[in-house]
LOSENU-79880 format. One record per atom (N, C-alpha, C): atom name; x, y, z. Coordinates in steps of 0.05 Angstrom, whole numbers, plus 5000, padded with zeros to 4 digits. Example, Ala and Ser with C-alpha at 12.3 -4.5 7.8 and 13.67 -1.06 7.14 Angstrom:
<r a="N" u="5264" v="4886" w="5156"/>
<r a="CA" u="5246" v="4910" w="5156"/>
<r a="C" u="5264" v="4934" w="5156"/>
<r a="N" u="5257" v="4955" w="5142"/>
<r a="CA" u="5273" v="4979" w="5143"/>
<r a="C" u="5258" v="5001" w="5157"/>
! end
This chain:
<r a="N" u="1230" v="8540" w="3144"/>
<r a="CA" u="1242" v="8534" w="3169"/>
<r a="C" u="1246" v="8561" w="3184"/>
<r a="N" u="1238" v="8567" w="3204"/>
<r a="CA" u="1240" v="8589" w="3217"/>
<r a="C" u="1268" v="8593" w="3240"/>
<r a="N" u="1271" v="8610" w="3251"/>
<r a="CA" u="1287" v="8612" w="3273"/>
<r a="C" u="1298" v="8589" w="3296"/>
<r a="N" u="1272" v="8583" w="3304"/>
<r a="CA" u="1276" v="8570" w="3330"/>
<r a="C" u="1281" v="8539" w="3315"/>
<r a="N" u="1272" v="8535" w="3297"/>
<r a="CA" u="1278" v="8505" w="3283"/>
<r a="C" u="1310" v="8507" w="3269"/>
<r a="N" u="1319" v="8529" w="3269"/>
<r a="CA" u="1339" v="8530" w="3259"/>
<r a="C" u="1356" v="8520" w="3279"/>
<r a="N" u="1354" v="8541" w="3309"/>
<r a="CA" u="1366" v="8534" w="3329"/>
<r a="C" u="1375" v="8495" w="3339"/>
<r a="N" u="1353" v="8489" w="3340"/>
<r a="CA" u="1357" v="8459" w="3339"/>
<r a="C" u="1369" v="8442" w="3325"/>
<r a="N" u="1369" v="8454" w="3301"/>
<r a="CA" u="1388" v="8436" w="3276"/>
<r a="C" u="1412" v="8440" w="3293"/>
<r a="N" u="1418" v="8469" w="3297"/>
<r a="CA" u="1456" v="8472" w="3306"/>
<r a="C" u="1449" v="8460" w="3324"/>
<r a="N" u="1439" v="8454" w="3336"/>
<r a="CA" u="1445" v="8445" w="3375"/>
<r a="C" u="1449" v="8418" w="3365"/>
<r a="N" u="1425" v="8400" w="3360"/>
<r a="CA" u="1433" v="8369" w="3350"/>
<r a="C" u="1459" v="8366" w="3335"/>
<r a="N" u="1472" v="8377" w="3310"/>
<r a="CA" u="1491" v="8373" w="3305"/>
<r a="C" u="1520" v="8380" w="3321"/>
<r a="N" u="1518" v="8388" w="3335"/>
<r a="CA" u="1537" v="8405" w="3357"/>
<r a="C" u="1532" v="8370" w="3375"/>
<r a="N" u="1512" v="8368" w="3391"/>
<r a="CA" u="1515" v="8349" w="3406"/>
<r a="C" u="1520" v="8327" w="3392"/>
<r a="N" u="1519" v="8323" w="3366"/>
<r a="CA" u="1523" v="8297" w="3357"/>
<r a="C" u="1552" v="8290" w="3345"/>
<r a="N" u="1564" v="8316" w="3342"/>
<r a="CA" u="1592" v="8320" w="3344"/>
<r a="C" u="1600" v="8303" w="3369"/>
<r a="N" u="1598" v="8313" w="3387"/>
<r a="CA" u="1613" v="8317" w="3417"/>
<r a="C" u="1602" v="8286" w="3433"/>
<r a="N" u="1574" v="8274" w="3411"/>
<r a="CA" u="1577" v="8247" w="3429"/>
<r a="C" u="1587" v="8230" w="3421"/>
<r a="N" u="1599" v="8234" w="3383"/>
<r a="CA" u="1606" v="8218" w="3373"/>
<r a="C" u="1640" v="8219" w="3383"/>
<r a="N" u="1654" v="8242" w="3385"/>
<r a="CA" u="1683" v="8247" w="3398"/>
<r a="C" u="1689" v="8233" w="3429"/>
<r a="N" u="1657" v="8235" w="3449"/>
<r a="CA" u="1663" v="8222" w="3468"/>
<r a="C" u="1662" v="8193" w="3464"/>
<r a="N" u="1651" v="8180" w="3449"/>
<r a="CA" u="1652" v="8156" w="3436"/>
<r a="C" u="1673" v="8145" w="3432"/>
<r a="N" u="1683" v="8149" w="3414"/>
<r a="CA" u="1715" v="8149" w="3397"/>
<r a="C" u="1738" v="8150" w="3422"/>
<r a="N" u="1731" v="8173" w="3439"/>
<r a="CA" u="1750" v="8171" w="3460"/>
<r a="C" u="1746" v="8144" w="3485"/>
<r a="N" u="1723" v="8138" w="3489"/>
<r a="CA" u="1726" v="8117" w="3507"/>
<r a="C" u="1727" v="8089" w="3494"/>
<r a="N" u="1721" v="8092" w="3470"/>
<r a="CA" u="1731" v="8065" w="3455"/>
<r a="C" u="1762" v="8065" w="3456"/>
<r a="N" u="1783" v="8089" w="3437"/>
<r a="CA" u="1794" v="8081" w="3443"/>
<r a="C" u="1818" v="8076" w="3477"/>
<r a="N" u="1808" v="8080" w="3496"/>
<r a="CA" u="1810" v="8073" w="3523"/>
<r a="C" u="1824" v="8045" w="3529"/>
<r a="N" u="1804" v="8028" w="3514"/>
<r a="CA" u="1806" v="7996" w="3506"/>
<r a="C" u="1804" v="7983" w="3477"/>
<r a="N" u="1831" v="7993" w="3467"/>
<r a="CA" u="1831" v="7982" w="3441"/>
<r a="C" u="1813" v="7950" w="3440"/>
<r a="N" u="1813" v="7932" w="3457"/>
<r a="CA" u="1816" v="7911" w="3441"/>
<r a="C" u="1779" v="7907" w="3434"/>
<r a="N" u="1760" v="7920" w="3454"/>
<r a="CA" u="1731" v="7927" w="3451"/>
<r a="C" u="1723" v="7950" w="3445"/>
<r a="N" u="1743" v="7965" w="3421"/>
<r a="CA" u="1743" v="7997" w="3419"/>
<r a="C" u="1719" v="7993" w="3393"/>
<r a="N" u="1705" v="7976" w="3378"/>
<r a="CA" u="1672" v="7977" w="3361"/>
<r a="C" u="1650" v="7968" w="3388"/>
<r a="N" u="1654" v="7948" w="3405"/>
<r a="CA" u="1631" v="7947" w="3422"/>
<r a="C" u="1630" v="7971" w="3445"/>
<r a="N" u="1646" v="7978" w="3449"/>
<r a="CA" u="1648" v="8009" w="3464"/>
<r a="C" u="1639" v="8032" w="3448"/>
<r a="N" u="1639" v="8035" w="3429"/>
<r a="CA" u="1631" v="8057" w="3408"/>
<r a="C" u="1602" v="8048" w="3405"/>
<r a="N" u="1599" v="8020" w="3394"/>
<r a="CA" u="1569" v="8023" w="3393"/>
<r a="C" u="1550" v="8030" w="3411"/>
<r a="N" u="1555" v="8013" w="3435"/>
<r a="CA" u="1542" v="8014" w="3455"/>
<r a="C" u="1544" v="8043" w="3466"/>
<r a="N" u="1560" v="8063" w="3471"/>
<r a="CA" u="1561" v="8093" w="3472"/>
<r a="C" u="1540" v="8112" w="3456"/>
<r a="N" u="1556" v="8108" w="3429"/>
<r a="CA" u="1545" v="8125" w="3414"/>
<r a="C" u="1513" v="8119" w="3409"/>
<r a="N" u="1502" v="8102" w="3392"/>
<r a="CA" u="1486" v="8090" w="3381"/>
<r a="C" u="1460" v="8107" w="3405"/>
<r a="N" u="1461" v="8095" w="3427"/>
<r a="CA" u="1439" v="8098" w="3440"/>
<r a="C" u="1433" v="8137" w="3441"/>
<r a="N" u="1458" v="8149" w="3448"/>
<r a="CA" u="1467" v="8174" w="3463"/>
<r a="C" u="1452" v="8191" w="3421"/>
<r a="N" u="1464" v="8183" w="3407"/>
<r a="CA" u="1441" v="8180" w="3376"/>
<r a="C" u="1418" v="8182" w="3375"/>
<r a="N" u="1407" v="8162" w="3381"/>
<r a="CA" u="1380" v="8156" w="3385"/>
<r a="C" u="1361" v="8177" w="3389"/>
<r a="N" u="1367" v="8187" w="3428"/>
<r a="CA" u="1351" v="8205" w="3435"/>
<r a="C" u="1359" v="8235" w="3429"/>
<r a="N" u="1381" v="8240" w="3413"/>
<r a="CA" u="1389" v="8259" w="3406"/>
<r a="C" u="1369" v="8269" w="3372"/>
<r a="N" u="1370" v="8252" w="3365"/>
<r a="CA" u="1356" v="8253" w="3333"/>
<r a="C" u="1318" v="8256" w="3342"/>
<r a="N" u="1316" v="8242" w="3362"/>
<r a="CA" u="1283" v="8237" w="3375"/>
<r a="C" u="1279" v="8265" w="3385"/>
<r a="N" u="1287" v="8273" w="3405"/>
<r a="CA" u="1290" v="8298" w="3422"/>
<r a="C" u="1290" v="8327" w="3393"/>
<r a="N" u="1305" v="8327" w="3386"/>
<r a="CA" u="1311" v="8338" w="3362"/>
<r a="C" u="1280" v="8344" w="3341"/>
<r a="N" u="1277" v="8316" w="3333"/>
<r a="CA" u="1247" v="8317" w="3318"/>
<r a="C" u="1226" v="8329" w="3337"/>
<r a="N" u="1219" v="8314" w="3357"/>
<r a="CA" u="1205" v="8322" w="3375"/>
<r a="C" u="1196" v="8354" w="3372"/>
<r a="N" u="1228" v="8374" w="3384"/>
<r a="CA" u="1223" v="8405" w="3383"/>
<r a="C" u="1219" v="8410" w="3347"/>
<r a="N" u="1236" v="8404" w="3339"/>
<r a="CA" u="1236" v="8412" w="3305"/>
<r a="C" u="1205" v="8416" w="3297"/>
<r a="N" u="1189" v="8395" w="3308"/>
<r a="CA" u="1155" v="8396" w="3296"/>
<r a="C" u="1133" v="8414" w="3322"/>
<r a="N" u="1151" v="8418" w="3344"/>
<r a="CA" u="1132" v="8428" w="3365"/>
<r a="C" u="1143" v="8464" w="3355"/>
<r a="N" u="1166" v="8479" w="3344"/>
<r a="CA" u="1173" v="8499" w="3339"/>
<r a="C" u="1167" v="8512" w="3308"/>
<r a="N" u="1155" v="8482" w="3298"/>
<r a="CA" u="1136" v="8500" w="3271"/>
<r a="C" u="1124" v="8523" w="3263"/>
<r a="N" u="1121" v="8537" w="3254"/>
<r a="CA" u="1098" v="8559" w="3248"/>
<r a="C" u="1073" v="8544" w="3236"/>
<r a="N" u="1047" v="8555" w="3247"/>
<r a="CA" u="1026" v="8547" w="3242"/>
<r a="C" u="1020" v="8554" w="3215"/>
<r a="N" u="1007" v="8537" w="3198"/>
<r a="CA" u="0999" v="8547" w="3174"/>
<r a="C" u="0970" v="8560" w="3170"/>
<r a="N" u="0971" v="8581" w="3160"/>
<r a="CA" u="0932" v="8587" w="3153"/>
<r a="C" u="0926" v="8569" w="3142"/>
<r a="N" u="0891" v="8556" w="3155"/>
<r a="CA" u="0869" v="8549" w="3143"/>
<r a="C" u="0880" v="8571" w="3113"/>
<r a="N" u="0871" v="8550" w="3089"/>
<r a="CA" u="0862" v="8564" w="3054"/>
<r a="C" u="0837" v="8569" w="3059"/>
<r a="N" u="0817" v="8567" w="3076"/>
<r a="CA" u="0797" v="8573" w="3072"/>
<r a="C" u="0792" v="8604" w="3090"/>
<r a="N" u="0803" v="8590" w="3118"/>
<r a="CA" u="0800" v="8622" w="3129"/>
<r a="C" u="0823" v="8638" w="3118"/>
<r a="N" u="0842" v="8640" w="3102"/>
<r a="CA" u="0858" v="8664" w="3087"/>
<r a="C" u="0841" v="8665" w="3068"/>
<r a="N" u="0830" v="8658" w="3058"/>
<r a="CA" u="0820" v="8662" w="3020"/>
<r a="C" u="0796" v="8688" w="3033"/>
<r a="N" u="0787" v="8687" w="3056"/>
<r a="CA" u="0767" v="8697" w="3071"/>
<r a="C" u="0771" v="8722" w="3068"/>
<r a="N" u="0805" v="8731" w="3084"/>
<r a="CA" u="0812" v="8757" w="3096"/>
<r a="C" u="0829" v="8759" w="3073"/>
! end
């Protein structure tokens, strides 16, 4: 795992902190729909956070040598 993949791990977990806290807070807002408020919040705000996340995580890879062109040089 290199640098910039590292960077993304902290960022996703940082935002996944802070959407699960905004969650929690507007659930509880309205106790009496404070799980369908959380799901419907969090769950989705999840989603593209974990997607977005993979997305860079595999676009910030390091390329691997061809074994054939290293065995070369």
């Amino acid at each position: 795992m290199n640098s910039r993949q590292k960077i993304v791990i902290i960022i996703m977990d940082i935002l996944i902190l802070a959407e699960l806290t905004l969650s929690m807070y507007l659930g509880s807002r309205d106790p009496e729909y404070k799980a369908a408020i959380f799901v419907r919040t969090y769950l989705p705000m999840l989603i593209i956070t974990v997607v977005a996340a993979r997305i860079l995580f595999k676009r910030f890879r390091t390329r691997e040598p061809d074994e054939e062109t290293s065995a070369i040089h």
